[in-house]
C-alpha positions in Angstrom: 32.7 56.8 3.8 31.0 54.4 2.2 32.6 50.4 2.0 33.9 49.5 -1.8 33.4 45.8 -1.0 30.2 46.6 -0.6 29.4 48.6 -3.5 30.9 46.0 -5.9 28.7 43.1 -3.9 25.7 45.7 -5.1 27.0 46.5 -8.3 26.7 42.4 -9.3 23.6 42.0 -7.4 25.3 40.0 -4.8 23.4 38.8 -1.6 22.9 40.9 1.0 23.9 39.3 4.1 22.4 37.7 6.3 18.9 37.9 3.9 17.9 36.3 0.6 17.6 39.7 -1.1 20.0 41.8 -3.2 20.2 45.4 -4.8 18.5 44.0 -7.6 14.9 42.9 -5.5 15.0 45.9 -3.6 15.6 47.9 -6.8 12.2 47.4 -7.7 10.3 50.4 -7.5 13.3 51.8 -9.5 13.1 49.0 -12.6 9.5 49.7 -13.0 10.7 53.5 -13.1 12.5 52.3 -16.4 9.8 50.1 -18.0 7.5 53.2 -17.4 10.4 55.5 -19.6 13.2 53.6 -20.4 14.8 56.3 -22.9 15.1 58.6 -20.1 16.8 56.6 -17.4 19.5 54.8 -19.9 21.3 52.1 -19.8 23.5 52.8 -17.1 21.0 52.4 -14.1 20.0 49.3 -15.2 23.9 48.4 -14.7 24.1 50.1 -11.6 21.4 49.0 -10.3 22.0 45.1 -11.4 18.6 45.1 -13.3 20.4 44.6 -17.0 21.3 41.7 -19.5 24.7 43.3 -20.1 26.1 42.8 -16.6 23.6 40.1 -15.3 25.7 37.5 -13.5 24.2 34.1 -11.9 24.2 31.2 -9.6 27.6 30.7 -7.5 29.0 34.1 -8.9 26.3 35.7 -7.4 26.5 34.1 -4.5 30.1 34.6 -3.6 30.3 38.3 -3.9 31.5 41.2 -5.4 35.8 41.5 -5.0 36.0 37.6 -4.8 34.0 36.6 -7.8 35.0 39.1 -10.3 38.3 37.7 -8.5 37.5 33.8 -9.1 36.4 34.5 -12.4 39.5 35.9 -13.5 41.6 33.0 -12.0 39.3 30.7 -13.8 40.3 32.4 -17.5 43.6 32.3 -16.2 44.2 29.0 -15.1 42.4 27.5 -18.2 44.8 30.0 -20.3 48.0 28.7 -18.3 47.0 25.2 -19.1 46.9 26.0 -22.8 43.0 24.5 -23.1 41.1 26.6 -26.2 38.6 28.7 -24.1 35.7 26.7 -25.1 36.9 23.7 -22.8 36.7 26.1 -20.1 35.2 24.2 -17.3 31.4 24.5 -17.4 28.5 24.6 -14.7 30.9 24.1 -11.7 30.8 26.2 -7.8 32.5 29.2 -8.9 35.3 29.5 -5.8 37.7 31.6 -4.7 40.9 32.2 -5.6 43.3 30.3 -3.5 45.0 32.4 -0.7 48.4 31.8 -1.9 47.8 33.2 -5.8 48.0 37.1 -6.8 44.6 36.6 -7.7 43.3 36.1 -3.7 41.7 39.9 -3.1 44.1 39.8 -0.1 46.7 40.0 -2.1 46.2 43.0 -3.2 49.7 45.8 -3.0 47.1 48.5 -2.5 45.0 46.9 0.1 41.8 45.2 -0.7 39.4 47.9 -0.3 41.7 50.3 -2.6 41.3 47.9 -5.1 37.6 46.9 -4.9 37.5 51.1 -5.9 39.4 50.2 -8.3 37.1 47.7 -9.7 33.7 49.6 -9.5 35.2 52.4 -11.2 36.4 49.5 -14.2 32.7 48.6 -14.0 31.4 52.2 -14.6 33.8 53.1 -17.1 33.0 50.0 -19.1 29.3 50.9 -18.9 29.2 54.2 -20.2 31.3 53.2 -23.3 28.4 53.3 -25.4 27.5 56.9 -25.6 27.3 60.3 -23.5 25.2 60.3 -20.1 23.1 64.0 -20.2 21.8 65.6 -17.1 18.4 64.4 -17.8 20.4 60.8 -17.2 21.9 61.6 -14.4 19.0 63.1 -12.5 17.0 59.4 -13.4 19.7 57.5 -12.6 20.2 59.4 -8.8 16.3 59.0 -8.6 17.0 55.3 -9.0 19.6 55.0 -6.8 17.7 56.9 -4.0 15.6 53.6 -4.7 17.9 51.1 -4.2 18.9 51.8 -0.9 22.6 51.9 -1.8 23.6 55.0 0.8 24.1 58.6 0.3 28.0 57.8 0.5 28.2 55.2 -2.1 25.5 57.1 -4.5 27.5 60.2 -4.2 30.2 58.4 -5.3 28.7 56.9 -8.4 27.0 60.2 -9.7 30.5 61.7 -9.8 31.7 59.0 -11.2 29.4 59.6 -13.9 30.3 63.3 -14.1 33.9 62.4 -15.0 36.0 62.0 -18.4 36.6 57.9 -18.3 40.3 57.9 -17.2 41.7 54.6 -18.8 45.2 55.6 -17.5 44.1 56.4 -14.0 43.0 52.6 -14.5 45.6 50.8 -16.6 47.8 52.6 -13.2 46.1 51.1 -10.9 46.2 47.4 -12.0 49.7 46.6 -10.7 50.2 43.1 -11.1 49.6 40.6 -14.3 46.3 39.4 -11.9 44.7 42.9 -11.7 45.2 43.0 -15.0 43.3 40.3 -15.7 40.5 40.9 -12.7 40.0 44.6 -14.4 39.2 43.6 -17.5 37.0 40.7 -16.4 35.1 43.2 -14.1 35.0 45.5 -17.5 34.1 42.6 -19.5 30.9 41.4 -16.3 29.4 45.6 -16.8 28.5 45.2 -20.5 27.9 42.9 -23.2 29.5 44.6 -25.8 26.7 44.7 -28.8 28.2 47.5 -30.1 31.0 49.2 -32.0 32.1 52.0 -29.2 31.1 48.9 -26.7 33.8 46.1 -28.3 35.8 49.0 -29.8 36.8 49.7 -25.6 37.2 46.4 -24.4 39.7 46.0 -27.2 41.5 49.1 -26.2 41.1 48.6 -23.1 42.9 44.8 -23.4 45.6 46.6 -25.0 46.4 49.2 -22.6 46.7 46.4 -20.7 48.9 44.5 -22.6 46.3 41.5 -22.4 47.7 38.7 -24.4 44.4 38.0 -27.4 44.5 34.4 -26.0 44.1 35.6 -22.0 41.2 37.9 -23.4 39.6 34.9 -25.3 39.0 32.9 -22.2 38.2 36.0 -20.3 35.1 36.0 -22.9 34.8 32.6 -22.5 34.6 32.5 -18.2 32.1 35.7 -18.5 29.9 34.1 -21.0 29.0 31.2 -19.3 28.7 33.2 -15.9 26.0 35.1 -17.4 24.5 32.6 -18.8 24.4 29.2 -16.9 23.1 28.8 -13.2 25.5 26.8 -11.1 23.8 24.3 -8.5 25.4 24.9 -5.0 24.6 22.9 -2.8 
């Protein structure tokens, strides 16, 4: 059985410990597979694989890991929402952190256990990724050659092609958030796997914030914390 922790720390590209690589450098064999034919291996690898603009997370984020910075990033929305600031005062180019150990938002806080929930989260992640359109066979075989690629494991690769293979269950989800903070951390995880360009993209984030009964200004800074994770490299020193 593979380790969820894990597969969300290579899902965001995270560092591999004890080495300065991640998924994404060791993925490369498999990204010049898509430059070669990109219409055949789709978008999703590219998410999977941490080789996209849709999911690409930097700096800090990066650097703390899977469960804990989809986890800090989700506090950070939160706290600024909490404090009433508009979600462009949302503090800027700071160490992303975790969250403190006494919140709901600590990943040991977890009711189901933190491992249960880091599933929880990569399956957010996939769901959110293949919102755009249906994944063919043809996909699906490129995408397992890519994986093969990228080292992930037989485990944690079987996992994600059958993933793949499934209807996206949004109530299996919405279920499996049980507290206001999971709420909150599944949609930011959602939010990290694409960057939603189009209608059936933004059309399931929004449903998806519903479902969760998301108040529209939590989901504003949400947008907010994400955007500037994507976009602006954090100095750690």
């Amino acid at each position: 059985m593979f380790d969820p922790k894990k597969l969300l720390d290579d899902l965001l590209g995270s560092k591999v410990p004890g080495t300065q690589s991640t998924v994404r450098d060791k993925a490369g064999e498999a990204i010049q597979m898509a430059r070669d034919n990109p219409l055949a291996t789709g978008a999703l690898a590219a998410v999977l694989l941490g080789s996209g603009p849709g999911r690409k997370i930097t700096g800090s984020a990066v650097k703390l890991g899977g469960l804990a910075a989809v986890a800090g990033l989700a506090y950070k929305a939160y706290q600024n929402y909490s404090a009433g600031n508009p979600p462009q005062d949302a503090p800027r180019d700071q160490e992303l952190l975790p969250p403190p150990a006494d919140t709901p938002f600590h990943p040991a806080q977890a009711p189901q256990g933190e491992a249960e929930f880091a599933l929880v989260i990569a399956r957010a992640m996939i769901a959110a990724a293949r919102a755009d359109g249906h994944i063919d066979d043809a996909e699906r075989a490129a995408i397992s050659d890519r994986l093969k690629l990228s080292g992930i494991g037989s485990d944690a690769e079987a996992f994600l092609l059958e993933e793949l293979q499934k209807p996206i269950d949004i109530d299996g989800l919405v279920a499996a958030a049980q507290t206001e903070a999971q709420r909150t951390e599944l949609y930011t995880a959602s939010r990290i796997a694409i960057e939603p360009r189009t209608r059936a993209e933004r059309g399931y984030l929004d449903m998806l914030a519903g479902r969760l009964k998301l108040p529209d200004a939590l989901i504003d800074h949400i947008e907010a914390t994400v955007a500037q994770a994507k976009s602006h490299e954090v100095t750690v020193g």
